[in-house]
C-alpha positions as CSV (number, residue, x, y, z in Angstrom):
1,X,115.1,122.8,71.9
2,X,112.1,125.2,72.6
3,X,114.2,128.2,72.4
4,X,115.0,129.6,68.6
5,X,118.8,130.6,68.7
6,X,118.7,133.8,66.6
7,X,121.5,136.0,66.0
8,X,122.2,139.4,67.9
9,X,122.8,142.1,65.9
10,X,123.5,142.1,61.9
11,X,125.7,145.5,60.1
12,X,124.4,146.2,56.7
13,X,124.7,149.4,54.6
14,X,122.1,151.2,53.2
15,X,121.7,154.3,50.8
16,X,122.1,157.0,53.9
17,X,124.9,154.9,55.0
18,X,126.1,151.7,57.5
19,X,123.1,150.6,60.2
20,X,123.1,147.5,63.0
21,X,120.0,145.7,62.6
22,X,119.6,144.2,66.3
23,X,117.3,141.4,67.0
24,X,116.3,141.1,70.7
25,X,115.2,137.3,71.2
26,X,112.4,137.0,74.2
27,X,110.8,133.7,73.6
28,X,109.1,132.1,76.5
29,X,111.2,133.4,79.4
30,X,108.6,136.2,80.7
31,X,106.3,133.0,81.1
32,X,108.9,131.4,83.3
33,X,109.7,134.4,85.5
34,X,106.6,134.8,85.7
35,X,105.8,131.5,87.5
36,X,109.0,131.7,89.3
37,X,107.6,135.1,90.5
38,X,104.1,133.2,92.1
39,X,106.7,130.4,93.7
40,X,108.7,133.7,95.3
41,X,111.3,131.4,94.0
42,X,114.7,133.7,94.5
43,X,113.7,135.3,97.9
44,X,113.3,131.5,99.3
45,X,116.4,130.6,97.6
46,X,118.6,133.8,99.0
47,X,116.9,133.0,102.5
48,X,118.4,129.6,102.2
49,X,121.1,129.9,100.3
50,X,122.5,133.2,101.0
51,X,122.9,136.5,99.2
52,X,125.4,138.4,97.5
53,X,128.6,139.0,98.7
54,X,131.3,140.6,96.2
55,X,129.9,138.3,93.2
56,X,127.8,139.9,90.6
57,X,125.3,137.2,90.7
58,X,124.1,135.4,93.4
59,X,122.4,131.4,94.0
60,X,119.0,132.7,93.3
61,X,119.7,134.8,90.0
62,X,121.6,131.5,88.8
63,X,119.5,129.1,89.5
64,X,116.5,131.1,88.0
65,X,118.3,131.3,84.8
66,X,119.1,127.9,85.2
67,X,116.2,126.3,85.7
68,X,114.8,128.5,82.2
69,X,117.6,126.4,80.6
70,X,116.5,123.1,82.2
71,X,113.0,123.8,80.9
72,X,113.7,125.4,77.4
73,X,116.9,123.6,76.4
74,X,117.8,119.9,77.8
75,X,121.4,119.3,76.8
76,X,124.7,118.6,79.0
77,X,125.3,121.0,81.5
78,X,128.0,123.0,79.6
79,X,128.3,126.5,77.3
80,X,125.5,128.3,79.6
81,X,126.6,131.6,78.1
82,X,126.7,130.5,74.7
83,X,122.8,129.5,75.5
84,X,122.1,132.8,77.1
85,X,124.0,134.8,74.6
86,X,121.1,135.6,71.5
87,X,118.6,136.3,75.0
88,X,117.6,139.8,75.5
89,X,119.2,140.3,78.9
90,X,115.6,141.7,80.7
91,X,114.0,138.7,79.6
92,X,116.5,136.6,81.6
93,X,115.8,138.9,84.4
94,X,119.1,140.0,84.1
95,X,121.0,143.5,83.4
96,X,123.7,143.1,80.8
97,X,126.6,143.1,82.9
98,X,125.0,140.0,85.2
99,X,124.0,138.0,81.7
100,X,127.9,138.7,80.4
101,X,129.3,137.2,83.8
102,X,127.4,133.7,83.6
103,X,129.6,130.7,83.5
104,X,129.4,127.3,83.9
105,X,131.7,127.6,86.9
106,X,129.2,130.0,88.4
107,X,126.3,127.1,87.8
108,X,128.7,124.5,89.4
109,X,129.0,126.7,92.8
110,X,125.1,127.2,92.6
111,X,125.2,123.2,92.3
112,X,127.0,122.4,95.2
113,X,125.4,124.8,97.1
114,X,122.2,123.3,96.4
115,X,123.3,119.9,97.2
116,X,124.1,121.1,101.0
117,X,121.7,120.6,104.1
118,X,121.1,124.2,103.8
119,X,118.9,123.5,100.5
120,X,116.2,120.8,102.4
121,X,115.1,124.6,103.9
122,X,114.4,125.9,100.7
123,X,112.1,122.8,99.2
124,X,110.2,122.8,102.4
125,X,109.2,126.6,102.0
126,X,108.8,125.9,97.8
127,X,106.4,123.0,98.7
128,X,104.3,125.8,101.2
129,X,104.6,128.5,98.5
130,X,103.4,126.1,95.5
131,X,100.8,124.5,97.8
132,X,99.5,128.3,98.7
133,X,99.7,130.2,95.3
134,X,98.5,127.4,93.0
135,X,95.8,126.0,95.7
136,X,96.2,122.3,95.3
137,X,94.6,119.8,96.5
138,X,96.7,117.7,98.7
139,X,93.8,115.5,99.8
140,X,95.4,112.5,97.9
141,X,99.5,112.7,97.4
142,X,100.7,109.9,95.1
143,X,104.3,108.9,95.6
144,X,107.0,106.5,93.4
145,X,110.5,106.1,92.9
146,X,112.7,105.6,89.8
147,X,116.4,104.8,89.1
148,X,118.8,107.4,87.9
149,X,121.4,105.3,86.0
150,X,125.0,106.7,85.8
151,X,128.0,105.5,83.2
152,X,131.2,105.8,85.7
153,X,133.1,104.8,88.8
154,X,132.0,107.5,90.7
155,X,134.9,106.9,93.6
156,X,134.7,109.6,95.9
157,X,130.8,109.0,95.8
158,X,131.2,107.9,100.0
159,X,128.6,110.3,101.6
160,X,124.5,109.3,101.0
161,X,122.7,109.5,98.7
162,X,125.9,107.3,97.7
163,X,126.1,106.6,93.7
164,X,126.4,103.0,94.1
165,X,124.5,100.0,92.5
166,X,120.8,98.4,93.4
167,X,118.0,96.8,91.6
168,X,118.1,99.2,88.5
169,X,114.3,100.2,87.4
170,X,116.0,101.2,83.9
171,X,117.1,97.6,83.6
172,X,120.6,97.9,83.7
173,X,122.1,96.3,86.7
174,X,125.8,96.5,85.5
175,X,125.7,100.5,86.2
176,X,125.4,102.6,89.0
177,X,122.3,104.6,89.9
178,X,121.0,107.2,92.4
179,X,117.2,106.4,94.1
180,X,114.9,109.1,92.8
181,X,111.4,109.9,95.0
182,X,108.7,111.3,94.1
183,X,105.6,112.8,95.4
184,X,102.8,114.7,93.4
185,X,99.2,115.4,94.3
186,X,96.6,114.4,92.6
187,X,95.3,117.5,91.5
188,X,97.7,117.9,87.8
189,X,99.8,116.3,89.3
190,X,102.3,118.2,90.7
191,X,105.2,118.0,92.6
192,X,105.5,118.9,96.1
193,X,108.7,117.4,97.2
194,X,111.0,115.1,96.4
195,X,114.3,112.9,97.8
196,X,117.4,111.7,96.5
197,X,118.4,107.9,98.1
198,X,121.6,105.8,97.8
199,X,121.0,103.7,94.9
200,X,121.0,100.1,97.2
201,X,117.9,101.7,98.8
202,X,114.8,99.6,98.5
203,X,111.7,101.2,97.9
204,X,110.2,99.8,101.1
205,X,112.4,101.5,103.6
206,X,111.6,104.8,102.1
207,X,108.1,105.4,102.9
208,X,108.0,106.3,106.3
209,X,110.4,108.8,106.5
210,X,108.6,110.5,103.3
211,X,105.5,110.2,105.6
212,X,106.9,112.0,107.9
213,X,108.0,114.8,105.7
214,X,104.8,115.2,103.7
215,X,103.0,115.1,107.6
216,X,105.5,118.3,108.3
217,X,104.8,119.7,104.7
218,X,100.8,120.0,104.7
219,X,100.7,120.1,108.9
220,X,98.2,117.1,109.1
221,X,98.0,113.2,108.8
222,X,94.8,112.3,107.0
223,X,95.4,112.9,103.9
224,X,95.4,110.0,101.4
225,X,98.8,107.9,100.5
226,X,99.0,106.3,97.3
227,X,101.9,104.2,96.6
228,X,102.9,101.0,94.9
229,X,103.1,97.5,96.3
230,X,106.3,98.3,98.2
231,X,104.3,100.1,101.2
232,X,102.2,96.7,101.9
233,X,104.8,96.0,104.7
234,X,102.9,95.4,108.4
235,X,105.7,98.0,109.0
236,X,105.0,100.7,106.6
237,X,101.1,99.9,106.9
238,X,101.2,100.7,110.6
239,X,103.5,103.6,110.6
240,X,100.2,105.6,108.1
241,X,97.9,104.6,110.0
242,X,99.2,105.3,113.4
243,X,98.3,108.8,113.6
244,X,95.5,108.8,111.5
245,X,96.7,108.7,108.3
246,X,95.0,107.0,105.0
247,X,96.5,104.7,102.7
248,X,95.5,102.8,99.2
249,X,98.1,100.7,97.7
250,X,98.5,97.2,95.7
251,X,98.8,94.1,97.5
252,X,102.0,92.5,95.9
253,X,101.7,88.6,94.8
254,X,103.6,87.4,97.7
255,X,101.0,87.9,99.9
256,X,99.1,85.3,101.7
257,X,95.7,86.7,100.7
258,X,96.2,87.0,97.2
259,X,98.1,83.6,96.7
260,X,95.0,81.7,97.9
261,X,92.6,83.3,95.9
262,X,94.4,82.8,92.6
263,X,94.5,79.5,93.8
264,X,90.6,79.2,94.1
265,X,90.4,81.0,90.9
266,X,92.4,78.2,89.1
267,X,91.0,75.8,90.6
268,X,87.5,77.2,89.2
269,X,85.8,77.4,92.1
270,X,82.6,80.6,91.2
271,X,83.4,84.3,91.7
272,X,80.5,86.8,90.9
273,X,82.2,89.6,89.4
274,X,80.2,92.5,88.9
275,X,80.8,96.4,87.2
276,X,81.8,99.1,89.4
277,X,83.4,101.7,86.3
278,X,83.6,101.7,82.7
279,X,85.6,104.5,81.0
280,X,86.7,104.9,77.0
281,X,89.5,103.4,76.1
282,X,92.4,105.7,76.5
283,X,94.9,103.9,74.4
284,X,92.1,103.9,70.7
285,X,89.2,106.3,70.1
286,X,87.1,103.1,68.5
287,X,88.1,100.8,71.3
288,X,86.1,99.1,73.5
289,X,85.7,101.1,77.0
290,X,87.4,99.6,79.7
291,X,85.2,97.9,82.1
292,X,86.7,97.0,85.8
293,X,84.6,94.5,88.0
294,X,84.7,94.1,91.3
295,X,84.1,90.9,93.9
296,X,83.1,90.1,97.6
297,X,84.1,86.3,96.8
298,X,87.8,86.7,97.7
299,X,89.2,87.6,101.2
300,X,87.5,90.9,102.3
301,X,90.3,91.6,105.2
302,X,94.0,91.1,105.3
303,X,96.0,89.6,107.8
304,X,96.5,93.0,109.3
305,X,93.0,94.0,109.2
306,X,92.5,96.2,106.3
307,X,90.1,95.8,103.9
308,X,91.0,94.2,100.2
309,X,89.2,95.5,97.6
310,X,89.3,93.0,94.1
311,X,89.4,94.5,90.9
312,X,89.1,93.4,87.7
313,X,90.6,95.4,85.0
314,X,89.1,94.4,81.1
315,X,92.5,96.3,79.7
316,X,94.9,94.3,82.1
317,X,93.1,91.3,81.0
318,X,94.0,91.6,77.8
319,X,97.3,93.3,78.9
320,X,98.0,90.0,80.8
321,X,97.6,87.5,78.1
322,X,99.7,89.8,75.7
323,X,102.5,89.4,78.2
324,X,102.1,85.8,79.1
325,X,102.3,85.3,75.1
326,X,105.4,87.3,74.5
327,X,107.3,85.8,77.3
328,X,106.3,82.5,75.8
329,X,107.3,83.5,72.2
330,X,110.4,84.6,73.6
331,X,111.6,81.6,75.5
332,X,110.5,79.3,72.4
333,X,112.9,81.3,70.1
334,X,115.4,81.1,72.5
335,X,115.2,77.5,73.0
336,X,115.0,77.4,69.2
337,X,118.0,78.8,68.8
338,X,119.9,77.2,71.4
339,X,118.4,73.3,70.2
340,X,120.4,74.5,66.7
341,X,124.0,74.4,68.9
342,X,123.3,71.2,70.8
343,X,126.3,68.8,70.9
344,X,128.6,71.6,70.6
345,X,131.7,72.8,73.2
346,X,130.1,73.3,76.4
347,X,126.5,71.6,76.0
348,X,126.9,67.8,74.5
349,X,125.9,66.3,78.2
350,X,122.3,65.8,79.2
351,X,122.4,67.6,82.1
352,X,124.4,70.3,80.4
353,X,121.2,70.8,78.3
354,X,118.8,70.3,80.9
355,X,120.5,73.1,83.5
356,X,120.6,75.4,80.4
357,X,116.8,74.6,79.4
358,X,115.6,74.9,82.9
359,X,117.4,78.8,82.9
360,X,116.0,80.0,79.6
361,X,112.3,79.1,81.1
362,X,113.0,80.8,84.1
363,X,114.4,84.0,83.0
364,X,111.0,84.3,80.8
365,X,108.8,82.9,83.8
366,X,106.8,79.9,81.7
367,X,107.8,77.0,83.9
368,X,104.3,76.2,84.1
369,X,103.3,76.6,80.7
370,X,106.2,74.9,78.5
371,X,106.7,71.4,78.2
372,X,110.2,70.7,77.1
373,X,111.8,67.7,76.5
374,X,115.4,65.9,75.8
375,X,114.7,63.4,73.5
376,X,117.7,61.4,71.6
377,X,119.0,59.4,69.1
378,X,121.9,57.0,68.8
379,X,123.8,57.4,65.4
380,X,125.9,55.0,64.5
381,X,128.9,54.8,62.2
382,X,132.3,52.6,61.4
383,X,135.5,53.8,60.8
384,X,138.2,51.4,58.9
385,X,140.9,50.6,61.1
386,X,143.5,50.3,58.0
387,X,144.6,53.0,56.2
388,X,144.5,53.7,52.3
389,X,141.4,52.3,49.7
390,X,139.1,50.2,51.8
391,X,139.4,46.0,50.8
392,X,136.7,43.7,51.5
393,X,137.8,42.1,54.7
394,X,139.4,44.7,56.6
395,X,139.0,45.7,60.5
396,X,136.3,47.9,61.4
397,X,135.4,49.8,64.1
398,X,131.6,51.0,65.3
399,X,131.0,54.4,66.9
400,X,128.0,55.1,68.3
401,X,127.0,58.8,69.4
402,X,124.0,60.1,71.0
403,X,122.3,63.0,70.0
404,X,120.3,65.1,71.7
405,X,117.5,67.6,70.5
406,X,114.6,69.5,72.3
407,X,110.5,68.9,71.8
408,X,108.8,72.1,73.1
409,X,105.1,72.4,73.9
410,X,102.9,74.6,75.3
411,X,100.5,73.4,78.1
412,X,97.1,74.1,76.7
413,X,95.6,73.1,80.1
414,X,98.3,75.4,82.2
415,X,97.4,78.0,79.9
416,X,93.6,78.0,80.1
417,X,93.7,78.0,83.7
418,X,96.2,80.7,84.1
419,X,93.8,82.8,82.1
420,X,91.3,83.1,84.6
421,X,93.5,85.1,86.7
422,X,94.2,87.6,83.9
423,X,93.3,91.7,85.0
424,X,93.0,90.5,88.3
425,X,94.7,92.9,91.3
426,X,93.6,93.7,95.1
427,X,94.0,97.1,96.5
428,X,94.3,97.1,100.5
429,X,93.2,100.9,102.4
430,X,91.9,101.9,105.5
431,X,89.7,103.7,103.9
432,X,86.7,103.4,105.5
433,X,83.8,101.3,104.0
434,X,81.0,103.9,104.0
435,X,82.3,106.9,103.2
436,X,84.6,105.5,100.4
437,X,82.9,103.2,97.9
438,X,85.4,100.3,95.6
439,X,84.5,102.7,93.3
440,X,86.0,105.6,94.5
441,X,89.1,103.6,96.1
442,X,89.5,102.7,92.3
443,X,89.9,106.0,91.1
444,X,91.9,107.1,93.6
445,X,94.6,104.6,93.0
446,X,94.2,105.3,89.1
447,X,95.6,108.0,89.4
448,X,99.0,106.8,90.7
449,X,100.2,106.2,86.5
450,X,100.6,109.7,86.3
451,X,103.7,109.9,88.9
452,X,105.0,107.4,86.4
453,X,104.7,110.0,83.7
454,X,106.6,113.1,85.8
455,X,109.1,110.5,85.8
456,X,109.4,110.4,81.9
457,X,109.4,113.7,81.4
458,X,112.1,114.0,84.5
459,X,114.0,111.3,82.5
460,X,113.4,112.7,78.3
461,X,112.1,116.1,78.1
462,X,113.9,117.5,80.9
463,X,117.2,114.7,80.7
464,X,118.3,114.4,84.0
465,X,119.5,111.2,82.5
466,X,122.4,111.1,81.3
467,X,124.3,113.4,84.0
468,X,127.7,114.8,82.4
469,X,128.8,115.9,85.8
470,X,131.4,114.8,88.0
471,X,131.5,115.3,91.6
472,X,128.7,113.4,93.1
473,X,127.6,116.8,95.0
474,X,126.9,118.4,91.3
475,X,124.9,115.8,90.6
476,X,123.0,115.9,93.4
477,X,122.9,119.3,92.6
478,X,121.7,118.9,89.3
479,X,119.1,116.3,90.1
480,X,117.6,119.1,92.4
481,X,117.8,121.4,89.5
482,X,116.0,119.3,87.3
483,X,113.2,118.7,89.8
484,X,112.8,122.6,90.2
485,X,112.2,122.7,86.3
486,X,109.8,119.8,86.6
487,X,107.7,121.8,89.1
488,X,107.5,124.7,87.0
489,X,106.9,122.4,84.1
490,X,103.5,120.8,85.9
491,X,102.4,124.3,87.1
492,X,102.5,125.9,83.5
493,X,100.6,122.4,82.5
494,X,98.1,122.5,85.0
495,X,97.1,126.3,84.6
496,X,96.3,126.1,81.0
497,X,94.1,123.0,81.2
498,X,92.3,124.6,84.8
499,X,91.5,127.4,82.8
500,X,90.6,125.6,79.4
501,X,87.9,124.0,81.6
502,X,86.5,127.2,83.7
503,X,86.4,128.9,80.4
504,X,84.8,125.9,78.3
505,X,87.7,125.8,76.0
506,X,87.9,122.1,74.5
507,X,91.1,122.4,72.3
508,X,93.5,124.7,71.4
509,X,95.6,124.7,68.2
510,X,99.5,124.5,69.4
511,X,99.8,121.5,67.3
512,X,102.6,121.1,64.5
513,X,100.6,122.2,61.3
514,X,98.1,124.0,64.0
515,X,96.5,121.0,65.2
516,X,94.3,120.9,67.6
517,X,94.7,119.2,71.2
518,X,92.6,119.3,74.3
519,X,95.4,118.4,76.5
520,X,98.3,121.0,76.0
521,X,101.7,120.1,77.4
522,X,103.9,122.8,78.7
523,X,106.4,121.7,75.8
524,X,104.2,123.1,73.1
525,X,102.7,126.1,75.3
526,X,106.5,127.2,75.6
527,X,106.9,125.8,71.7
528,X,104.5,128.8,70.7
529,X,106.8,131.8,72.3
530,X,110.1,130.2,71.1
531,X,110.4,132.5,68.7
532,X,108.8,136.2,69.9
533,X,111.3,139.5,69.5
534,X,111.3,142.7,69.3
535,X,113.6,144.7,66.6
536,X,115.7,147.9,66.8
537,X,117.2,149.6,63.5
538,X,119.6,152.0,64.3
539,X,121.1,154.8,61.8
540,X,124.0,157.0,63.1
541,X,121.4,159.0,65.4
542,X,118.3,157.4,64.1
543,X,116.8,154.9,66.0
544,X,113.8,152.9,65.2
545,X,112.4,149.9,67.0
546,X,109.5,147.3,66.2
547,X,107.6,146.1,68.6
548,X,106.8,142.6,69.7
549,X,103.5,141.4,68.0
550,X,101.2,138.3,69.6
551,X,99.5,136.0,67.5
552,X,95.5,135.4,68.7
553,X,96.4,131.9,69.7
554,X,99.7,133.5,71.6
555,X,97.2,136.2,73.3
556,X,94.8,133.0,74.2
557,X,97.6,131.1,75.9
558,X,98.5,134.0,78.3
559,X,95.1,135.0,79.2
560,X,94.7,131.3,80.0
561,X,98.3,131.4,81.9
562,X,96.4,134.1,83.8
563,X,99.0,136.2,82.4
564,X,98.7,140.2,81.2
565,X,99.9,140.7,77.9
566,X,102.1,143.3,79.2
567,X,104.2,140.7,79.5
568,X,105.5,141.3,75.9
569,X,104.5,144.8,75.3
């Protein structure tokens, strides 16, 4: 929680008699309104959402405040007014008879109302406004999708986006999840806009209707698309570059092209790979820098016609061979364990063992580099058929029983020759040739991790995830919400660091312990103001107040949040 809860007012007694002691808590809100101010945010959402009729507060007003609760204090959507209640009212934007009539009732309405049709209005006119005030660069727009993963039966979820299951991103297919869409440019990455699919949608069905919004959204078709494998569908493919549109994405392994030249690679036929970037690690300060190579030895063209680009990543190398090694050490403890509880119930017959074998190394994908065998022995003991002391002489009876146990190996050979795919992945664009280097195509698609991390902090900072709502329009409702605070979020984020730069600023200290960092997140910009407020002492007719006082590093934050310091006078 960014946002200090301090108490409201405190009675104590003095010499010259009883005084109130008020605090008025502030925090970071005026930074908030003040962005929400630059997006025009509650004139677009009263244009779309309607105004006031006989209710003291309206959509906009709510959502504002909602969206600064979002932001400053992720939690279950419940006890709004308890949240608001140590806030000085003007810093909510709010007089004091609007701040005593918020409810969570009043934040369900606003919910629903921004889960209609009517809402798609008022994130087409955001995406303009945040596009015109903050000046982004849409040249490149980098889209992804994640799973929102729900806990419940969700019945009367009938309508789309229908809560219903798919193949869950979060890894848990026994739950029901909601599609989440994302595009962000690549200029801080921020959002521009955003969908909400079924949860059996698959990722490559989605693409070109998103084209077709982002063409409406920036009002031309040759900007860059950068997406994951998913969009290397003839279908998708075509649809970009139908009307001039540019594309860079990752060929997925099914793919003809890239099938054949693993093939060639294992087969060790010569590839000349040669240097095209090399940037410091990003993972360790004293690393080694991360080299990517590139090659004109594989197939220059897909089937379609586009041109393939091979890269070779140093990192994923080494990423590659981690991950071969843990699925490995994974499947031999499991097969470890389960050799322990042969000849037991359900696994005494050989092919009992061998269908259970065969699953364990395919769940963990090392069918080609562990050897396992079913080896047995044939133990054999008698059994007196008489009872009482055994007599020289007496009947016996021989029992023979096979047992079975596993020998696992690795395939040295497999393994070596699997290796020299390792860091290996083609990227397929219409880029053209000339005018866009590998080199450049490689950095363009680089940036596509970073729609990964808006995702995490839709998912942690911000928890979206898990939704203690409902009706499946709330929680459409609320997923809308969330992205709104996400957007805000990635403005705040990408002001500071614009301006660190223009002004030669390396590091600020915001820091625990006033550390320094040189990449300041909008969580510990906000972190900074949590606890700002101004004082009033009142005295039977005396009244005396303390202003609000701004630490230099405070007073450095706003100017580089292009912000007057005003803002707290």
């Amino acid at each position: 929680m960014y946002t200090r809860q301090i108490g409201k007012a405190q009675r104590v007694v003095t010499e010259q008699g009883p005084a109130v002691h008020r605090v008025h808590l502030i925090g970071p809100h005026p930074i908030l309104n003040h962005f929400l101010a630059r997006l025009n945010f509650q004139p677009l959402v009263r244009s779309c959402l309607g105004t006031k009729n006989k209710s003291i507060l309206d959509h906009a007003q709510m959502l504002s405040v909602f969206v600064q609760n979002i932001i400053l204090s992720p939690a279950p959507l419940y006890r709004i007014a308890e949240w608001a209640n140590p806030i000085d009212p003007p810093a909510l934007g709010l007089s004091a008879r609007e701040k005593g009539s918020l409810n969570d009732d009043r934040v369900a309405r606003s919910l629903e109302a921004l889960s209609s049709t009517r809402a798609g209005t008022l994130f087409f006119q955001l995406a303009l406004q945040t596009i015109k005030q903050f000046k982004l660069d849409t040249q490149h727009i980098h889209h992804d999708t994640t799973s929102l993963t729900f806990s419940g039966v969700y019945k009367k979820s009938k309508s789309s986006p229908r809560i219903t299951w798919g193949h869950n991103k979060d890894h848990r297919p026994d739950l029901k999840q909601l599609v989440f869409g994302l595009n962000v440019t690549s200029d801080g990455a921020v959002p521009i806009s955003h969908d909400i699919y079924s949860g059996n949608r698959t990722d490559d069905t989605i693409h070109c209707g998103n084209i077709d919004k982002l063409r409406q959204i920036l009002h031309r078709s040759d900007f860059i698309y950068v997406a994951d494998s998913k969009l290397a569908t003839r279908k998708n493919l075509a649809y970009v570059a139908e009307y001039g549109g540019r594309f860079v994405t990752l060929l997925p392994r099914t793919r003809k092209e890239d099938k054949g030249f693993r093939k060639a690679l294992r087969r060790g036929e010569s590839v000349r790979w040669r240097k095209i970037l090399e940037i410091e690690d990003p993972r360790s300060k004293h690393g080694p820098p991360v080299v990517y190579s590139s090659t004109a030895d594989g197939p220059n063209n897909s089937i379609e016609g586009y041109r393939i680009i091979w890269i070779k990543s140093s990192q994923k190398a080494q990423l590659d061979a981690l991950s071969r090694e843990i699925s490995m050490d994974k499947a031999e403890a499991e097969l470890f364990d389960f050799n322990t509880r042969l000849g037991l119930r359900k696994v005494r017959s050989y092919s009992a063992i061998q269908k259970k074998v065969k699953g364990i190394i395919a769940e963990h994908k090392c069918q080609r580099f562990l050897e396992v065998r079913i080896a047995s022995q044939t133990n054999t003991q008698f059994k007196y058929l008489r009872r009482g002391r055994p007599q020289p002489g007496d009947p016996m009876k021989k029992i023979s029983t096979k047992v079975y146990h596993l020998v696992v190996a690795r395939k040295k050979k497999e393994l070596k020759v699997e290796a020299r795919t390792d860091g290996i992945f083609p990227l397929v664009t219409n880029l053209d040739p000339q005018k866009a280097t590998k080199k450049k195509v490689l950095q363009i698609y680089k940036y596509q991790p970073y729609v990964e991390k808006r995702h995490a902090l839709f998912k942690s900072e911000l928890e979206v995830a898990p939704v203690y709502v409902k009706k499946p329009n709330r929680v459409v409702g609320l997923i809308h919400a969330v992205y709104l605070g996400m957007v805000v979020d990635a403005l705040i984020e990408r002001t500071v660091r614009l301006n660190m730069d223009r002004s030669g600023i390396e590091s600020i200290p915001i820091l625990p312990e006033g550390r320094e960092t040189k990449t300041p997140t909008t969580a510990r910009i906000l972190e900074m103001f949590s606890d700002i407020c101004w004082y009033e002492f009142e005295r039977g007719e005396e009244i005396v107040t303390f202003p609000m006082e701004l630490s230099a590093v405070q007073s450095q934050l706003l100017k580089l949040l292009e912000m007057d310091s005003s803002a707290y006078s």
